[in-house]
C-alpha positions as CSV (number, residue, x, y, z in Angstrom):
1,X,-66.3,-2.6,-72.2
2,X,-63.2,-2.5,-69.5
3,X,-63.1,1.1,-68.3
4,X,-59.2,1.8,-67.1
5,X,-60.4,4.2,-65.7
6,X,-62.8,2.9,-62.9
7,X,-62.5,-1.0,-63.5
8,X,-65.0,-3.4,-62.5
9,X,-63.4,-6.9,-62.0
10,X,-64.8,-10.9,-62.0
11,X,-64.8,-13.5,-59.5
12,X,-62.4,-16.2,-60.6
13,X,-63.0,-19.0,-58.2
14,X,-61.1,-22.3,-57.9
15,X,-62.3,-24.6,-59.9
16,X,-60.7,-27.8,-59.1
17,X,-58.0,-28.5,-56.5
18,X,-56.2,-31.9,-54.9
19,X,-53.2,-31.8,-52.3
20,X,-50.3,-34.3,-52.1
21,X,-47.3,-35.0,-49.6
22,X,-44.3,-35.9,-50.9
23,X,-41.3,-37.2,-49.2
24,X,-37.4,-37.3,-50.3
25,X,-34.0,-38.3,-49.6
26,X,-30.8,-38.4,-51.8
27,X,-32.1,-42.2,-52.9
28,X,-35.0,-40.4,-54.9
29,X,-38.8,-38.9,-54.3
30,X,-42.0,-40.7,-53.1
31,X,-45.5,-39.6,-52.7
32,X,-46.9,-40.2,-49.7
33,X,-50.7,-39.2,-49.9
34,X,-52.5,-37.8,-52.6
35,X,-56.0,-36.8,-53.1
36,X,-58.1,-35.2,-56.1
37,X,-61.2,-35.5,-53.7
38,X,-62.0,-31.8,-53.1
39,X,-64.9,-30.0,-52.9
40,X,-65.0,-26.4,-53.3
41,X,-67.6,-24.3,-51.0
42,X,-68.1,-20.6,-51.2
43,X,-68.1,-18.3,-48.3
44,X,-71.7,-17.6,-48.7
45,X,-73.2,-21.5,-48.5
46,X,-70.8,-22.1,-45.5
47,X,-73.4,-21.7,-41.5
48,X,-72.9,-18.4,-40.9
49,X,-73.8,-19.4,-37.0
50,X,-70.4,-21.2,-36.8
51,X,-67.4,-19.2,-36.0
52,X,-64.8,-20.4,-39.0
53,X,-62.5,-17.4,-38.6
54,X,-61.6,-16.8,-35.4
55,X,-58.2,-14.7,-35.8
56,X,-59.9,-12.9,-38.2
57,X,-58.0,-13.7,-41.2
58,X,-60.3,-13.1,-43.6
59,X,-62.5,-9.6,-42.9
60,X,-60.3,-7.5,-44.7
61,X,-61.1,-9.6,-47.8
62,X,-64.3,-9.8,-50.2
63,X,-66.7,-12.6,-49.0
64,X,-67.0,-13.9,-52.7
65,X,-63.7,-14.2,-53.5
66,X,-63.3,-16.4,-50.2
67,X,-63.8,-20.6,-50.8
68,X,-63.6,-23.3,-48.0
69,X,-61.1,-26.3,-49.6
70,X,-62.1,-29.9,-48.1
71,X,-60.6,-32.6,-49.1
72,X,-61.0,-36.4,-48.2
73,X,-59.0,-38.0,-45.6
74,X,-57.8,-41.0,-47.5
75,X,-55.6,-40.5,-50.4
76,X,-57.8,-41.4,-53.5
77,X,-54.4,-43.4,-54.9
78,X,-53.1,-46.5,-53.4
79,X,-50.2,-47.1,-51.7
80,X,-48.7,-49.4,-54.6
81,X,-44.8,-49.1,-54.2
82,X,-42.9,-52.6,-54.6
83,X,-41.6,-54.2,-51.8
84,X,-38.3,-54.0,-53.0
85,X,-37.9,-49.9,-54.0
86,X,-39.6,-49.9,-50.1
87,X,-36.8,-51.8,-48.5
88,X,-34.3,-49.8,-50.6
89,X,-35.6,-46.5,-49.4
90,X,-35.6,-47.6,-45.9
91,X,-32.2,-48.5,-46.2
92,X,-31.1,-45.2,-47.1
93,X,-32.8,-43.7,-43.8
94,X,-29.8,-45.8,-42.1
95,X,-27.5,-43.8,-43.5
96,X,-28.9,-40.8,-41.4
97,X,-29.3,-38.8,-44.7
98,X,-31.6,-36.0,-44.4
99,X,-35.3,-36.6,-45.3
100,X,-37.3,-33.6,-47.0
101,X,-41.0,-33.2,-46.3
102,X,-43.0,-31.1,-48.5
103,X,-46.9,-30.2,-48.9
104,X,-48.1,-29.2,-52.0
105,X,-51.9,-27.3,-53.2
106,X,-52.3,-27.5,-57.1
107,X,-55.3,-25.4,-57.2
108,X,-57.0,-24.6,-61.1
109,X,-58.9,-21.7,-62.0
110,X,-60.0,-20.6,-65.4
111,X,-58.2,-17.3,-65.6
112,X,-55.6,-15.9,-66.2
113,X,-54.8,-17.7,-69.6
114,X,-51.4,-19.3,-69.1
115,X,-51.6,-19.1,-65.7
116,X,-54.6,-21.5,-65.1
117,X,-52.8,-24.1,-62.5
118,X,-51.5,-23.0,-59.5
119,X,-49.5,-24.7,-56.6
120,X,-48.7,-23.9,-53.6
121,X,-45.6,-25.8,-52.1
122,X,-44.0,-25.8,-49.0
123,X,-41.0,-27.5,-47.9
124,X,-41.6,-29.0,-43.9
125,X,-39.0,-27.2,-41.7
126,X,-36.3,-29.4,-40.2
127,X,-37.1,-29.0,-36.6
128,X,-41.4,-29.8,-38.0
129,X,-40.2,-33.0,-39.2
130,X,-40.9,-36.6,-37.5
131,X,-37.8,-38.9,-36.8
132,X,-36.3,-40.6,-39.5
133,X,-37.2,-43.5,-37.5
134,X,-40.7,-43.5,-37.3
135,X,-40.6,-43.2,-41.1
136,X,-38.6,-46.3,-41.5
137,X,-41.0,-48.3,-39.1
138,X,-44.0,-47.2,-41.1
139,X,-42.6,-48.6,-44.1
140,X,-41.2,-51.4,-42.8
141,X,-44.7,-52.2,-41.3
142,X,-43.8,-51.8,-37.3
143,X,-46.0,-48.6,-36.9
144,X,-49.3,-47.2,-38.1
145,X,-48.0,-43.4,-38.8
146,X,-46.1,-40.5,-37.7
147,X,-47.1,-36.9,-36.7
148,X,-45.2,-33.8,-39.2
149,X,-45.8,-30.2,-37.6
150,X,-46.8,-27.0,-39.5
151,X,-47.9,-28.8,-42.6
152,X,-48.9,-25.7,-44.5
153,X,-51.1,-22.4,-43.6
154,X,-54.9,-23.0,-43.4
155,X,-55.5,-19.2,-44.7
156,X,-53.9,-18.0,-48.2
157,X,-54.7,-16.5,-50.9
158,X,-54.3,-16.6,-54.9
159,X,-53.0,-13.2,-56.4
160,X,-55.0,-11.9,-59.9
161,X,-51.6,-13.0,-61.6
162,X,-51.3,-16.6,-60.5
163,X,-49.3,-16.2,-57.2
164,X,-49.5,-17.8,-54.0
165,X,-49.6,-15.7,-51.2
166,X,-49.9,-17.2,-47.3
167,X,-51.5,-14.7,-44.9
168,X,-48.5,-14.4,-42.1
169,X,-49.9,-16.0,-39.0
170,X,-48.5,-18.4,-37.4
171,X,-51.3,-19.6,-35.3
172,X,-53.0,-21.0,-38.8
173,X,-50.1,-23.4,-39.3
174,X,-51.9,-27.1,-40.1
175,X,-50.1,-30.3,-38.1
176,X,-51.2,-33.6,-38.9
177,X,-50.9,-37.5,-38.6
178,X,-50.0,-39.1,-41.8
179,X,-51.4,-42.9,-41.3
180,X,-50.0,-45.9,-43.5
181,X,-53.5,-48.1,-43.7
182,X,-53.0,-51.7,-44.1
183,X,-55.7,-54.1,-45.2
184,X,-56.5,-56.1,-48.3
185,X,-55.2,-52.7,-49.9
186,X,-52.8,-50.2,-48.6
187,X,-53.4,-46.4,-48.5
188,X,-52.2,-43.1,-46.9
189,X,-54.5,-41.1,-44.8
190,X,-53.9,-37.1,-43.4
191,X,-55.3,-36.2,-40.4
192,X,-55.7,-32.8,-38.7
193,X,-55.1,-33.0,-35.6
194,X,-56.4,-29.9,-34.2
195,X,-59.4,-30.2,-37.2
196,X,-61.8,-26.9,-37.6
197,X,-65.9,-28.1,-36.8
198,X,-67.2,-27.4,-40.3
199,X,-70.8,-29.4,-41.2
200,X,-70.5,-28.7,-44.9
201,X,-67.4,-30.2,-45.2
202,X,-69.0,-33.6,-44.1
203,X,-67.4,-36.6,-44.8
204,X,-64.5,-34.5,-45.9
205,X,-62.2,-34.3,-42.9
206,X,-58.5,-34.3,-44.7
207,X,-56.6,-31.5,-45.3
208,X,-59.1,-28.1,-45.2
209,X,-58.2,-24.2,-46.3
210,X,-59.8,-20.8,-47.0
211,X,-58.7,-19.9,-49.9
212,X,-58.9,-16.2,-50.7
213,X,-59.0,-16.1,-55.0
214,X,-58.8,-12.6,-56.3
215,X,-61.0,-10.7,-58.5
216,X,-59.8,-10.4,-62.4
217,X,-60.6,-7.7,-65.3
218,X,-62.8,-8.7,-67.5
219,X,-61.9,-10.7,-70.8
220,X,-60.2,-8.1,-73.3
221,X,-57.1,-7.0,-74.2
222,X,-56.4,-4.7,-71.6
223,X,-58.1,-7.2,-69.1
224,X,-55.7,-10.2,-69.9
225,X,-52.5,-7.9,-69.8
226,X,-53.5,-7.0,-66.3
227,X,-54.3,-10.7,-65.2
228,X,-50.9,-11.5,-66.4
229,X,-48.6,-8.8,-65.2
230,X,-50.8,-7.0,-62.9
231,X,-51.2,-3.2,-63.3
232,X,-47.4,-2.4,-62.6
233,X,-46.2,-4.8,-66.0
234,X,-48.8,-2.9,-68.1
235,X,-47.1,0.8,-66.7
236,X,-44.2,-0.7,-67.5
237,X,-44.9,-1.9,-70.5
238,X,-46.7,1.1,-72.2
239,X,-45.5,3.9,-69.9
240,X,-41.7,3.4,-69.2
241,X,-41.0,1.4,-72.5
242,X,-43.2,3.3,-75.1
243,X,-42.0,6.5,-73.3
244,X,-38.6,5.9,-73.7
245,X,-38.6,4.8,-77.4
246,X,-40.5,8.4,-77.7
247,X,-38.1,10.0,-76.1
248,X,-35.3,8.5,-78.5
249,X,-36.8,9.6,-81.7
250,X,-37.0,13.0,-80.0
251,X,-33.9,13.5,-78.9
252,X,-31.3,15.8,-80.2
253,X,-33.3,17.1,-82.5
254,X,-30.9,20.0,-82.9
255,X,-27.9,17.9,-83.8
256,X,-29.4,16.8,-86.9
257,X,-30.6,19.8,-87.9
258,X,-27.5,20.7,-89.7
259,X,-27.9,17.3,-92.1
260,X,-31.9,17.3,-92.1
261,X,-33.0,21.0,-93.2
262,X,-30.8,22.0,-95.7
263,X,-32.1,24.5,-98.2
264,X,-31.4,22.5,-101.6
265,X,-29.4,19.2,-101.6
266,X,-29.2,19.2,-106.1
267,X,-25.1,19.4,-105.7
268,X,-24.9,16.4,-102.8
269,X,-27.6,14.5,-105.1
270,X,-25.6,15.1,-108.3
271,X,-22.2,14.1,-106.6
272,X,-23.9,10.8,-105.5
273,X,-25.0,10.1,-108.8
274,X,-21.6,11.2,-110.4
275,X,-20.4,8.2,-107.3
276,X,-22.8,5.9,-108.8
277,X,-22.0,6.2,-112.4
278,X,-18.5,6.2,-111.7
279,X,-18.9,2.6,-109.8
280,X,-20.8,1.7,-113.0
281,X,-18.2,2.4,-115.3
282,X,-15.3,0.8,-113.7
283,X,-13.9,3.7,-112.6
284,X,-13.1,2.9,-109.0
285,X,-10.6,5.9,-108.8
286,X,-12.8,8.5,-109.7
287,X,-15.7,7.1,-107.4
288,X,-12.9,6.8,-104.4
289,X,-12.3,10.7,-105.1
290,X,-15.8,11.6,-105.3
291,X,-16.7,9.5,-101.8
292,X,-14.0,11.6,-99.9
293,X,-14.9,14.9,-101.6
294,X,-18.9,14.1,-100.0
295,X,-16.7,13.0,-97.0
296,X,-15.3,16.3,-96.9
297,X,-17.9,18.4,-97.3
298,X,-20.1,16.7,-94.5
299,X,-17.7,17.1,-92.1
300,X,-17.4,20.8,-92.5
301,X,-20.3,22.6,-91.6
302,X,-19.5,25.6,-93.5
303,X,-18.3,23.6,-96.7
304,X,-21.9,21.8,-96.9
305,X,-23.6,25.2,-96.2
306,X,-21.8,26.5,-99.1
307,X,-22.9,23.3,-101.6
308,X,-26.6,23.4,-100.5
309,X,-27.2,27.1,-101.1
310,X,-29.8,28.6,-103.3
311,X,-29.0,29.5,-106.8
């Protein structure tokens, strides 16, 4: 039972997250790295001798609803872009166009409905970005990597309705190497460079955040509205809209009650009928005079007071 009144709400943790970095220019998109390999931890399996929030980013927030993201270093895709789509997007980087960077979390919970898959993208600031040349002697084999500043925010939070909210601090900002490796296979690999020193993240030393997932109502009616449209859509909803349709069939009462509480309506009845019978009979003239004379008589109050009194 979901009490409105004093509402107890439910973890919704993530459930399965990856992480890619994308890159573009007017010649088209391509994807850098990309990972599915993440492993969720909660806040209370983390060492609780290690200090993992040193700003202090996270003590205003519930310590269940807090999870530590990890994800592998090297992209779990490989880097298998024809030699010839390469050289044609290094080409373009001649022209001096402008490159775009961007960073993207796709995190999945199983709550709310609709709203299950949520991503977090950020678009790499201009003056963040590496030089278009060290992009084009990556791909053209002459370099190993390059380094792109303020990847994304290491702290951040998912709202109850879906929405991606970054706690502002600056200091949290992630910048990181992105490393082209060559062998019998190629692959992308992220690095942190300034990485945090967390043992249960292991062998998973890629991109890392805390991830702050809020609470949910309960499954129910009422719960899903609010995991949808938060507690503001459902006063709009039921308060401002219901209210006002109220308020319509309430209003001006007292200008109908000259046409709604008459004392005996047998003449206006009889006249429609005559209207009726008239129409029936082919006797459009007749029926045109008895339409105005019902015309007549209900746009004169004192006429239709007369015709609806009591014998």
């Amino acid at each position: 039972m979901y009490s409105s009144g004093n509402p107890t709400n439910v973890a919704n943790p993530i459930k399965d997250a990856s992480c890619q970095v994308d890159i573009k220019t007017t010649s088209g998109r391509l994807t850098l790295y990309q990972t599915t390999l993440c492993e969720k931890i909660s806040w209370d399996k983390l060492n609780t001798n290690m200090v993992l929030d040193p700003g202090g980013y996270l003590s205003p927030y519930n310590q269940d609803d807090i999870q530590l993201i990890c994800c592998q270093a090297d992209a779990s895709v490989l880097w298998l872009v024809p030699d010839v789509v390469q050289s044609r997007f290094v080409h373009s980087l001649d022209r001096k166009q402008d490159i775009i960077i961007s960073f993207t979390w796709i995190l999945t919970r199983d709550r709310p409905k609709g709203k299950e898959v949520v991503k977090y993208d950020r678009v790499i600031e201009s003056r963040d970005l590496p030089n278009q040349s060290d992009v084009q002697k990556v791909l053209n084999g002459s370099m190993n990597g390059f380094r792109i500043k303020n990847v994304y925010q290491r702290y951040f939070r998912v709202t109850g309705s879906g929405e991606v909210r970054p706690l502002e601090q600056e200091e949290s900002f992630v910048s990181a190497d992105l490393i082209l490796n060559r062998n019998n296979y190629e692959w992308w690999s992220f690095h942190d460079i300034q990485p945090i020193n967390v043992s249960e993240c292991g062998r998973f030393t890629g991109p890392v955040a805390f991830v702050i997932s809020e609470e949910i109502p309960p499954q129910g009616i009422l719960g899903d509205t609010l995991s949808k449209f938060s507690i503001w859509g459902l006063y709009i909803t039921f308060v401002l809209a219901v209210g006002r349709f109220i308020r319509l069939q309430c209003s001006d009462l007292r200008m109908r009650i000259p046409y709604e509480n008459l004392p005996s309506c047998d003449r206006l009845i009889a006249i429609c009928e005559d209207i009726y019978a008239a129409r029936a009979e082919g006797e459009l003239g007749v029926e045109e005079v008895l339409y105005w004379t019902l015309v007549k008589i209900y746009r004169s109050p004192h006429m239709l007071l007369e015709y609806t009194k009591v014998d």
